[in-house]
N, C-alpha and C positions, 0 to 999 in steps of 0.2 A: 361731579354728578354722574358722569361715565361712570366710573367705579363704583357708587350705589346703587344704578342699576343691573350692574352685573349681578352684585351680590344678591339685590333681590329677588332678579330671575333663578339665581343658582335656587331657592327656596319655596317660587313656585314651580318651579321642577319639584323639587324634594314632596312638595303635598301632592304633586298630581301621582308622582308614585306610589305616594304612600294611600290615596283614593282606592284605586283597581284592587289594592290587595283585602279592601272591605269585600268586592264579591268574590275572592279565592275563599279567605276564612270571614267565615259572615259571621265571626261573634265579635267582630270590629264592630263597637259601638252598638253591638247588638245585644240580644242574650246573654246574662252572666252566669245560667243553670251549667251546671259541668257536663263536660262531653265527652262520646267513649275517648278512653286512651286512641293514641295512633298506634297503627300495625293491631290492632284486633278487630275480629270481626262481626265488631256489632252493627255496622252500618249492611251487612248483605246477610245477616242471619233471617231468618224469616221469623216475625212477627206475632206476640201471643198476648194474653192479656194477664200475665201474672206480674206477681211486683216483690221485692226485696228491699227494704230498707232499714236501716240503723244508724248507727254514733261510734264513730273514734276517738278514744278519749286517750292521752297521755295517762299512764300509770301513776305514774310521781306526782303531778301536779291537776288532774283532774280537768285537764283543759281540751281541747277539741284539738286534734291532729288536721289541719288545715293542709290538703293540695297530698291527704295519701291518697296511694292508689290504692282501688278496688281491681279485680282480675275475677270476670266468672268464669270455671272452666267445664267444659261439659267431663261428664264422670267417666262417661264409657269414650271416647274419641282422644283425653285430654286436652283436647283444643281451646282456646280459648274463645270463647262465645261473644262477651260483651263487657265491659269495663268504664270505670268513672274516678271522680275524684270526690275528696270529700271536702264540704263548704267550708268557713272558718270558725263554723261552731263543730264541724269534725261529723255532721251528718251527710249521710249518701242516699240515693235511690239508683236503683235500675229496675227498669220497667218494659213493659211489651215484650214479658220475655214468653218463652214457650215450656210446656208442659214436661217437666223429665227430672233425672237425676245433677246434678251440679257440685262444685267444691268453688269455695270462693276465696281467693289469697290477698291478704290485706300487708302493704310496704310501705315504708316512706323512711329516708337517710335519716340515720341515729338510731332506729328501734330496732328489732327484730322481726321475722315477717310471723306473721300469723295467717294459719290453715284453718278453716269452718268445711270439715269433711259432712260429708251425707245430707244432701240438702235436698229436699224431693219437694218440687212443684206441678198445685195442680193448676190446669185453669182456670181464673178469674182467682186464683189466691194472692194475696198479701202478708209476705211472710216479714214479720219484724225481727230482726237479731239481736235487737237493744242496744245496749253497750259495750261494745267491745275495748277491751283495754290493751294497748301497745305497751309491752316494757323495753327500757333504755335496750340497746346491743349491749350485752355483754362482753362482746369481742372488742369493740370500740374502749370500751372501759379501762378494759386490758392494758390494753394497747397507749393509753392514757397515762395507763399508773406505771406501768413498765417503760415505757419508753418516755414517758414522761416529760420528765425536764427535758427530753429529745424531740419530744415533740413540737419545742420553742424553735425547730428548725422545718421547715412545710415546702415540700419541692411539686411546681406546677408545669404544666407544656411551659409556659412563658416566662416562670419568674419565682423566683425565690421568696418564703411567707417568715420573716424574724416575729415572734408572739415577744413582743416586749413587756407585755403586764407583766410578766415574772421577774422584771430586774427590781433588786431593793435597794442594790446603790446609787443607782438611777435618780431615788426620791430627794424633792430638792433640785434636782438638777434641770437639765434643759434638753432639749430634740437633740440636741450635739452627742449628750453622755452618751445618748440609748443609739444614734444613728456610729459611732464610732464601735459598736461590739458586734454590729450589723455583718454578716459572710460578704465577702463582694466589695464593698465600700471602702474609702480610706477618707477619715477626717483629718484637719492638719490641726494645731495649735490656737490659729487662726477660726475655726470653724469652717472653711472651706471642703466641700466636697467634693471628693470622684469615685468612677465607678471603672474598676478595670483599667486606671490610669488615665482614663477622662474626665476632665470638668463639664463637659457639652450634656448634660443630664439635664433632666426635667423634676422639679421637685411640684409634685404635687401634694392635696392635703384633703384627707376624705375625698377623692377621686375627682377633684376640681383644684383648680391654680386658684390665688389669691395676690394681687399686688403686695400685702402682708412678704411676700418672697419676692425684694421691688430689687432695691442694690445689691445688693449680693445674699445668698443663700443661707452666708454665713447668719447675718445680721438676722434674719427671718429667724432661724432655728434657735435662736438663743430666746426666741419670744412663746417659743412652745412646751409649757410644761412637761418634763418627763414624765406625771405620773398621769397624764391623759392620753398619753401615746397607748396603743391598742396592740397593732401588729405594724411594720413596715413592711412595704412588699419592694425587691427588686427586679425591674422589669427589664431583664437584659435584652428578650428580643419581643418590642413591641406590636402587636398587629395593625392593622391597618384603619383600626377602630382609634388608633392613640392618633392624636398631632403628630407630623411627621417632624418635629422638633425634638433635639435632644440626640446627638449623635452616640455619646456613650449607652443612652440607656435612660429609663425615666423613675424613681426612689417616689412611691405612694406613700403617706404618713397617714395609715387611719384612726385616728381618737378615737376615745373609748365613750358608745352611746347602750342602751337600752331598751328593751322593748317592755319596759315594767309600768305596773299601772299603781295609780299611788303619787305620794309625793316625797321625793326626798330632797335631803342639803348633804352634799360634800364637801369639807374644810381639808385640805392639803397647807401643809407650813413648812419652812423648812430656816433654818438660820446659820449660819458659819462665819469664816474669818472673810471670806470673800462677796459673799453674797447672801441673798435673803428673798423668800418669795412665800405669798402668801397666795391662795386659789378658794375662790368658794362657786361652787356651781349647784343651780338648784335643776328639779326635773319634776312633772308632774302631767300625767297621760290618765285622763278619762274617758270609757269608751273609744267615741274615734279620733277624741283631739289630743292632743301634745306640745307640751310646750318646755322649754329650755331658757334660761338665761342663769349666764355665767357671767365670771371676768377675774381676773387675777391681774397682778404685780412683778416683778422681778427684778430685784437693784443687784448691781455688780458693784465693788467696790475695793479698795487694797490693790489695785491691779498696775504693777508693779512693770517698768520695761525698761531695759537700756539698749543703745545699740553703737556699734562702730563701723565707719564706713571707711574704706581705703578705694580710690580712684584715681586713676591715669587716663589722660584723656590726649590725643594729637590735633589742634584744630590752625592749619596755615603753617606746622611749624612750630610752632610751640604749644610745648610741655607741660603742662599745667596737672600736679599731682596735687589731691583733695585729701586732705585728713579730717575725721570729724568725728564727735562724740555726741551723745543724746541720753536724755534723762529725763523719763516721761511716765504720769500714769492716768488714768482713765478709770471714768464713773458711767453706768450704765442707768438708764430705768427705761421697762418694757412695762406696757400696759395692753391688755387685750379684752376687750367684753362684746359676748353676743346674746341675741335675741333668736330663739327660732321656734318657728311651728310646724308642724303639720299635722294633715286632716282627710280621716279615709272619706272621700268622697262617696263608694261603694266600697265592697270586700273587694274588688277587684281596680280600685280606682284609688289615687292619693294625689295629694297636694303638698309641696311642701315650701318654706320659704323662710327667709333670714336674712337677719343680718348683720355685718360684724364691723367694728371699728377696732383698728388694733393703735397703739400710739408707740414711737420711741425717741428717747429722745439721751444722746450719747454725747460725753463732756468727756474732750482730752487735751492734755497739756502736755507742750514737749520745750526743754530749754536745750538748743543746738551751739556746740563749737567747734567754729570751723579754721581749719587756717589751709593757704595756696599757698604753694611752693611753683612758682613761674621758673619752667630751666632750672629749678635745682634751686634757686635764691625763695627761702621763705619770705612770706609778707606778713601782712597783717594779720589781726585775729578777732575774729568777727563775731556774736552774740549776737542769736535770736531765741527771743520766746515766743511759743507758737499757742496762740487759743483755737480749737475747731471744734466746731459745733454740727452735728451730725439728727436733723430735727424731722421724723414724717409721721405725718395723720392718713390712715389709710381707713376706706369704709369701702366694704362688700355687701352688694343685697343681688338675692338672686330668688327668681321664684321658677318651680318644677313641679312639670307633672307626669304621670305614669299609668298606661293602663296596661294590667296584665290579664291576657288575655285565657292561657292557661299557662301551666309551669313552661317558662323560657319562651311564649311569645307575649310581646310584649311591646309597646311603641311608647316612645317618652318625647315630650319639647322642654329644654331645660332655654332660660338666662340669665345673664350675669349681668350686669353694670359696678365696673369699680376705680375706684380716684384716689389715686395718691401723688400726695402734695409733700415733697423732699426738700427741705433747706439743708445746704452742704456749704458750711462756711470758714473762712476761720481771718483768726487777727494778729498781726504780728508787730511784737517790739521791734527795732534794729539796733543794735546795744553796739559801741566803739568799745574798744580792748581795753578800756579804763571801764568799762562797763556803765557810760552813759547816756541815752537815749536818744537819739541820731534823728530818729525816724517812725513812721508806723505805715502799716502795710495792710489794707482788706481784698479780701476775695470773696465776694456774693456770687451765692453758684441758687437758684430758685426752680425746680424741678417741678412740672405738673405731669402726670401721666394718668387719661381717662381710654376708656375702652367699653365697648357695650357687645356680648355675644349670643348669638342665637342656635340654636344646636335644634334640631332633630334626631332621632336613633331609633329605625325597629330589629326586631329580633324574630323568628320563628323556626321550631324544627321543622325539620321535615325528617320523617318517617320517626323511627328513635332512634339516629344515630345519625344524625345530620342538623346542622345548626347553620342558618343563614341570616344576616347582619349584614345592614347597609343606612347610611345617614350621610345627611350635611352638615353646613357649620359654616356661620360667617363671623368677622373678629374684625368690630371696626375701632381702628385705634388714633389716638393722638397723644403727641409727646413733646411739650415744649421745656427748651431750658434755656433759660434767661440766666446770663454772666458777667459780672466787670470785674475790673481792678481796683480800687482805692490807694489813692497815696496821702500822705501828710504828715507834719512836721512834727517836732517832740510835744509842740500844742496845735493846736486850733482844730478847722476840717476837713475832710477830708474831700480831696480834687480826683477827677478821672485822670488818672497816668498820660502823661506826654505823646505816646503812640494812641490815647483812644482805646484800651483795650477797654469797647463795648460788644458785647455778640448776643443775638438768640439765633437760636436752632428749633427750628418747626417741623416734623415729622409724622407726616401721616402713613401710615400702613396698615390698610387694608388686606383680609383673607377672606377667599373662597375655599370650601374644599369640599368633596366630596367621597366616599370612601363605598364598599363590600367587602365583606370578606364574610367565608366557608367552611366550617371545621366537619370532620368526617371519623368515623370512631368504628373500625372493624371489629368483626365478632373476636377476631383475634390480639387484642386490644393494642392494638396500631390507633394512634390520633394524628390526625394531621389540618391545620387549619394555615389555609393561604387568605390573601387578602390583595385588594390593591387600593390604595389611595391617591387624588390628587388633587396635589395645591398651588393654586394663581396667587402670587402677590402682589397688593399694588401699591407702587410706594410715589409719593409728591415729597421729596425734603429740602431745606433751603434754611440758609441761614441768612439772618440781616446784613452782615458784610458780604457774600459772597453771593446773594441771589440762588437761583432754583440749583440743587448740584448735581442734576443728572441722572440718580442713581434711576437706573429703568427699571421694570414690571417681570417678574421673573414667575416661571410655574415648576412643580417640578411633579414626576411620576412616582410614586414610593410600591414599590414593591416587599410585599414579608411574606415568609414560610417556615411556619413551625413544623415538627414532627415528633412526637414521642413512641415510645415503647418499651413495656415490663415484661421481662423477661427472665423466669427464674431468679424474683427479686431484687434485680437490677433494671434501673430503668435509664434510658439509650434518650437525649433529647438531642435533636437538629436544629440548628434554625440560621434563618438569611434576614436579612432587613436593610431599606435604603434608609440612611435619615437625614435631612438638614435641621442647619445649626442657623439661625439668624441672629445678628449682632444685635446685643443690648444697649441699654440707654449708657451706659461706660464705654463700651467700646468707641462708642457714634458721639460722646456729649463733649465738642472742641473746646470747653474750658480749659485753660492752661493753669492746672494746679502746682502753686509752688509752694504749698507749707512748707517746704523743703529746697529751697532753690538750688541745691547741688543733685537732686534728686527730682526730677520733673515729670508728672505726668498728664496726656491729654490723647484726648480721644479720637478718633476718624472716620467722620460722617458717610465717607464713601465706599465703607467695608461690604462688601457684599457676603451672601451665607456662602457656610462650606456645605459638603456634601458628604457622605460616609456609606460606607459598604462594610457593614458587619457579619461577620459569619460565626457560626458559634457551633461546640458539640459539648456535650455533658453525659455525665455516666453519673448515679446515684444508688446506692445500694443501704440496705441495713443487714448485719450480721450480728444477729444476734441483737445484744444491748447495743451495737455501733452503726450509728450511722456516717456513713463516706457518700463526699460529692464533691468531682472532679469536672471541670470545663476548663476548654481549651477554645482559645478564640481570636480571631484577628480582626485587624478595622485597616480601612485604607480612605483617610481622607484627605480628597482634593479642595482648594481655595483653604485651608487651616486658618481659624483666624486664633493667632498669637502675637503678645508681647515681642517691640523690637526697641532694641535702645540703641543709643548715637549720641554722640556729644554736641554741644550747644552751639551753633555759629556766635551769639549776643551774650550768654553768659559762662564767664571762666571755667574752668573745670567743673558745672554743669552736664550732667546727662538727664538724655529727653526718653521718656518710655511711650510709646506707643503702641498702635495696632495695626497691623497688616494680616491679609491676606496671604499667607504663604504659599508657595508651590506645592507641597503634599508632604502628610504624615502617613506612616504605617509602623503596626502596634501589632503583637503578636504575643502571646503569654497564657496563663492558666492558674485555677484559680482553684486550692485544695482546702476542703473543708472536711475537721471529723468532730464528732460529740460520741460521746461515750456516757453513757445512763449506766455508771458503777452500780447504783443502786436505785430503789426506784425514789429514794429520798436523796442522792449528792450524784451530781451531773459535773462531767469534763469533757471540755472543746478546744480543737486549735485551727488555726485557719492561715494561710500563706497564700500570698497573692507576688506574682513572677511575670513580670513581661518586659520584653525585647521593644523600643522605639527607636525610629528611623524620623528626622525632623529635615526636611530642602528648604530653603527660603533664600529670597535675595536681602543682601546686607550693603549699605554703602562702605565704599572701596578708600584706601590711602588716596586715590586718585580722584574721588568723587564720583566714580563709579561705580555703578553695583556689581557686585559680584554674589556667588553663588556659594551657599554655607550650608553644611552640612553637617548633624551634629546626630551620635547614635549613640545607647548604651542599655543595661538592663536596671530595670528599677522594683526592690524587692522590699514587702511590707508584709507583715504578719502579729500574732496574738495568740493570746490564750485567754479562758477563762475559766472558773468553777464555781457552782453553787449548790446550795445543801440544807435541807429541812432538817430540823432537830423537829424534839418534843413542848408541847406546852408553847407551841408559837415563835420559838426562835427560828432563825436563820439568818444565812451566811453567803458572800458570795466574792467574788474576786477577779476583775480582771487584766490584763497588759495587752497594751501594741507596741509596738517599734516599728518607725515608717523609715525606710533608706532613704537618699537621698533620689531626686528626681531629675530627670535631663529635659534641660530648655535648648531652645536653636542655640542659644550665645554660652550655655555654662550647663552646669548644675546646682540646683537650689537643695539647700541640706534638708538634714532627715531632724526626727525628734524623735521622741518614747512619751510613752503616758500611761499610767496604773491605778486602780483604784480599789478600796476593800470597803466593805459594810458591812453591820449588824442588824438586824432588825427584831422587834419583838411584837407582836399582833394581841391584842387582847377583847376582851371582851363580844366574844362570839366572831371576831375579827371583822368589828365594828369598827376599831380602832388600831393604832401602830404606831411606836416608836420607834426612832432609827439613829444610827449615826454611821457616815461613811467620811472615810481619809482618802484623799489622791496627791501622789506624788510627794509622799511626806518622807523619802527618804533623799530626795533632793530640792538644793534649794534653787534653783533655774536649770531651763533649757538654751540650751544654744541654736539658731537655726542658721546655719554659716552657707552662705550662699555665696559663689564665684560665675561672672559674667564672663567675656572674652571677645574680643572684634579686630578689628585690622586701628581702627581706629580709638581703642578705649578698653580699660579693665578695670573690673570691680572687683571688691571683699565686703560684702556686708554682713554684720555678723549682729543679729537680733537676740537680744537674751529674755525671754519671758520670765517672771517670776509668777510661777502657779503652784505652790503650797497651798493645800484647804482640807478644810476641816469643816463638815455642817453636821446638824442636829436636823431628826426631819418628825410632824406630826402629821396624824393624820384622825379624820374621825368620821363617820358616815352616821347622818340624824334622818329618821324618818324611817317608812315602812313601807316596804312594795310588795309587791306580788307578784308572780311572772304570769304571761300572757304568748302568745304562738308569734314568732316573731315577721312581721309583715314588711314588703318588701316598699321599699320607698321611694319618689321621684327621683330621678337620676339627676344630678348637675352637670352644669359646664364645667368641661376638663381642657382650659388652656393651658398649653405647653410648652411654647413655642420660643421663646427668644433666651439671649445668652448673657452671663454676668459674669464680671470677672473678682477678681480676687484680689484686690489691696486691702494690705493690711496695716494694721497702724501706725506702723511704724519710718514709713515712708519706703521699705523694701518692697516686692511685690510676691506673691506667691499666686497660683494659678487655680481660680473661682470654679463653681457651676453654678447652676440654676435656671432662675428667669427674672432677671430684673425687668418691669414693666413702668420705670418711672419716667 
């Protein structure tokens, strides 16, 4: 009860601020008529009774130029007199003006400006100008067709802009294909992501978190169709506006929406050796309402894995070496469908609201043989078949609203409510080396994770060349995981195991937070935007066997500062950032999973976050058709939470993986990106990612002792790509990565490679598209060979994926729109915050991001 009424005062604070600043700018909830621009002087010109009024129309599509400016300047002084904007049907007035000569300059981003010279008012006249028509910038255009396919790369103060709608190999595929060609990013085989060699990333989606991104990041991204992704933005250094979550960095995924009026239906298909996905999404916006409901499919299937393990373990004295074999594959099905609306309350007011249900539900089989070698003397030889079921029902509904006041002031209250319900199970034969059925084995792992968020956010310039932003935000969470054991014979049923293994784990964690932050843009186009944020956490967790566990209430201070500058067409970006990482429902969830009993994993309720200190510097240039962008960057973080293995006290040559808290990582590296626009129809890119880590952590000792392990090395990942328009609607495209291998505290986890080509052909007014892309069809598996190491124990696991494929992709767009001025819409909740890790299916581990919230 304490900790709700924190929360809720942190938010009558947040309204009483946001009150006072109705009498700064009194069109808070007031008047919606446009008012002069700031920095001119129509507020102290003296006062006349003449009038100017007309229409901004877009040239191309006859629509009203919504939010241009108007600029009146007097003829003889050129000063500017007095100024406005225009409504969203693209009409202006300016009024009380005085008798004289005038020129009037009409702007807005993407057109051209246009001059209205010689303008002579008398008093009491009312001069109409009618229609004025804006054509597109031609410069922009240029710049479009030339640099083009260059342009699928967008460099910001904060963060790097990938336009994914241009991939055609993509089609068919999943957020994994398009998120792996990404500058910055490294996917694994797994779907696991990092940024800069961190997993500690926030994945958001359309500028809001979704439990949809619950167990790991991987699993989320396999549920997002490729050909609705938009652009991805990566946000290497976040402001003070983001959750202070996510220490590498936070990866945006914005789908692709509309502001068309009309109704359409979009069918996407796509079919291969591996998989298959069907998408239909309809859209249909009249007037001020809008509405959306989609949903699509996607089955994986053929997916092929073997693996070998070699371990050596010390436990009392005896030697106990593990050989083992696995031969396993897995069937996927993702299902996702949403509803949503929104609705311009005024031209300057919106509503919007949705909701989504996403389903998955994941079948895999692994048949394991094992045999122990005690001292050197082989024994038995052991057979298990393993069933795991991998099942969650996830529902987001979130309503938002947004009032904009004039261009970039603006106040919004966005929330969320969302629940996902994870079953994680699996069922095991125990087969004697005659291969007959001994025994059976369950693991019931039942996962709920609900959360309800409330956010405020306003925004206002000050002067032109000043932006100020400040909000709160509460994140009230609950996390239970309910666990046992099952045991029983070749028949009958099944009994709770001899030791009782019963557990739940109950986890509440509650967030306050509060933020500002200041961007500042000199005449000399210097930007610089600081910020500062902070966040209380309050955490109650406890499990059934062990009662409340302690973990205490922690806050922390986040400090950011961006800076950029262009310079002789280089542009110079700075930036700092604090972030914490707070442990996921993996990290924290003490089920002791043994699909694998030589291979054991379980989680650590007592993990507390880390903490990180990012620094970064980037340099970005275009020469000519080439764009180049270089960052150099380092992170130093304390409390690390990482994977720790150790051998089994109860089970023979068994090792246990877990999570700790480590002493401290630092990262240090850089990150080269270039694209090359050959033509303004065939585009070439390569990209190299280089950093240096330094891993401390304590490790138990020969003696039972911990001691201190320290493990450094460089880890290098890179690619290329190309693609290329023909005639008559073909094209082409092509790309490779090669990921090296990575350094853990205990080893290094190996590397892989992955390629892909397509064809595509577009028809009928490019209503429609046919496609076919190959990956990896010059070989038939990857190896990902991974070596652990400790005072007490050593691994070889060596995972072999089989990923050969081949799809066919359709596509077809039914219906007719129109285009309309695109209007800016409620803002959502943007939860960040927590961390996921990365197992993979194989019973190896590789190292996660995201935000699991189950």
């Amino acid at each position: 009860m304490k900790t709700n009424v924190l929360l809720i005062a942190v938010f009558l604070l947040t309204l009483g601020f946001v009150s006072p600043l109705r009498a700064q700018f009194p069109t808070m909830g007031g008047s919606t008529q446009p008012k002069a621009l700031p920095g001119t002087a129509g507020d102290q010109s003296p006062k006349g009774s003449a009038k100017i009024i007309g229409s901004i129309l877009d040239s191309t599509q006859a629509k009203g130029v919504e939010f241009a400016s108007v600029a009146l300047y007097n003829k003889s002084t050129g000063k500017a007199v007095d100024g406005t904007v225009a409504d969203e049907k693209g009409k202006f007035a300016l009024t009380k003006l005085v008798a004289g000569d005038y020129r009037i300059l009409i702007s807005f981003v993407g057109f051209r400006n246009k001059t209205i010279e010689n303008l002579t008012l008398t008093n009491g006249q009312s001069l109409d100008l009618g229609v004025i028509k804006l054509a597109s910038s031609v410069k922009t255009l240029e710049e479009v067709t030339v640099v083009g396919q260059g342009a699928m790369i967008e460099e910001k103060v904060d963060r790097l802009v990938y336009n994914a709608d241009k991939d055609i190999t993509a089609k068919g595929g999943d957020a994994t294909d398009i998120l792996r060609k990404v500058p910055l990013l490294t996917v694994d085989l797994d779907g696991n992501v990092s940024l800069r060699g961190s997993s500690n990333i926030r994945v958001l989606i359309n500028n809001k978190p979704s439990t949809i991104v619950a167990s790991s990041v991987a699993d989320a991204l396999k549920q997002i169709p490729a050909d609705q992704i938009k652009t991805v933005e990566v946000i290497t250094s976040p402001s003070a506006k983001y959750d202070a979550e996510g220490s590498g960095g936070i990866i945006n995924i914005i789908t692709k929406k509309n502001s068309l009026q009309g109704l359409n239906l979009n069918v996407d298909s796509g079919v291969g050796n591996r998989g298959s996905m069907l998408s239909l999404n309809g859209n249909y916006r009249k007037g001020k309402a809008g509405f959306t409901l989609g949903g699509f499919g996607r089955a994986s299937y053929n997916t092929i894995t073997k693996t070998n393990l070699d371990q050596t373990s010390q436990v009392n004295g005896v030697s106990t070496l593990t050989r083992q074999s696995g031969d396993g594959h897995s069937s996927f099905l993702f299902g996702q469908y949403n509803l949503g609306f929104d609705y311009d309350l005024a031209k300057n007011q919106s509503l919007t609201a949705g909701v989504r249900y996403g389903a998955r539900n994941m079948l895999s089989q692994q048949d394991l043989v094992t045999q122990l070698f005690t001292n050197g003397v082989a024994g038995s030889t052991a057979y298990r078949n393993v069933d795991a079921k991998n099942l969650s029902g996830t529902v987001d509904a979130n309503i938002d609203y947004l009032h904009t006041f004039k261009p970039q002031q603006e106040w919004s209250i966005s929330t969320l409510y969302s629940r996902n319900d994870l079953t994680n199970n699996f069922d095991a034969d125990l087969l004697s080396g005659a291969r007959e059925l001994t025994g059976r084995q369950r693991n019931l792992n039942k996962n709920v994770n609900q959360e309800f968020t409330l956010q405020t956010d306003y925004q206002t310039p000050i002067k032109k060349n000043q932006l100020l932003e400040f909000g709160a935000k509460a994140i009230l969470r609950e996390v239970n995981s309910d666990y046992k054991y099952l045991l029983a014979g070749p028949s009958g049923t099944f009994t709770t195991e001899a030791n009782n293994t019963l557990g739940e784990l109950t986890y509440h964690q509650n967030i306050a937070a509060g933020y500002s932050s200041y961007t500042y843009t000199t005449k000399n186009r210097y930007t610089f935007k600081g910020g500062l944020r902070y966040e209380h956490t309050f955490i109650d967790a406890s499990t059934r066997e062990g009662g409340n566990l302690g973990v205490g209430d922690y806050g922390v201070l986040v400090p950011s500062v961006n800076a950029s500058k262009t310079f002789k067409g280089t542009t110079f970006k700075l930036g700092f950032n604090r972030r914490i990482q707070r442990p996921g429902l993996q990290q924290l969830n003490p089920n002791f999973n043994a699909a694998n009993p030589q291979n054991i994993t379980i989680g650590n309720p007592t993990l507390r976050p880390e903490l990180t200190n990012n620094f970064e510097l980037g340099l970005s240039k275009t020469i000519k058709k080439t764009f180049i962008n270089a960052t150099f960057f380092g992170r130093v973080t304390n409390n690390a939470i990482t994977q720790i293995s150790r051998p089994s006290d109860t089970l023979a040559g068994a090792i246990v993986t877990t999570y700790q808290n480590i002493g401290r990582q630092y990262t240090y590296g850089t990150n080269i990106f270039g694209n090359v626009a050959v033509t303004s129809k065939i585009n070439v890119g390569v990209f190299l990612n280089t950093f240096y880590t330094s891993l401390t952590g304590q490790t138990a000792g020969a003696d039972g002792v911990s001691t201190t392990l320290t493990n450094t090395g460089i880890n290098i990942s890179g690619g290329s790509f190309a693609s290329a328009q023909f005639k008559n609607g073909w094209g082409a495209q092509a790309f490779g990565f090669l990921q090296g291998s990575q350094v853990q505290l205990q080893g290094r986890q190996g590397g892989f490679g992955f390629y892909t080509v397509g064809v595509k052909k577009d028809f009928n007014s490019k209503k429609g598209s046919v496609g076919i892309a190959a990956e990896n069809f010059l070989n038939n598996r990857f190896n990902i060979h991974t070596v652990l190491n400790s005072p007490l124990f050593s691994q070889v696991n060596d995972v072999y994926l089989y990923n050969r494929g081949i799809r066919l992709t359709f596509t077809y767009k039914i219906g007719k729109m129109t285009m309309e001025a695109p209007r800016k819409k409620a803002k959502s909740v943007n939860n960040d915050d927590v961390k996921s890790d990365g197992q993979t299916q194989s019973g190896g581990t590789t190292t996660g991001g995201g935000q699991p919230r189950q």
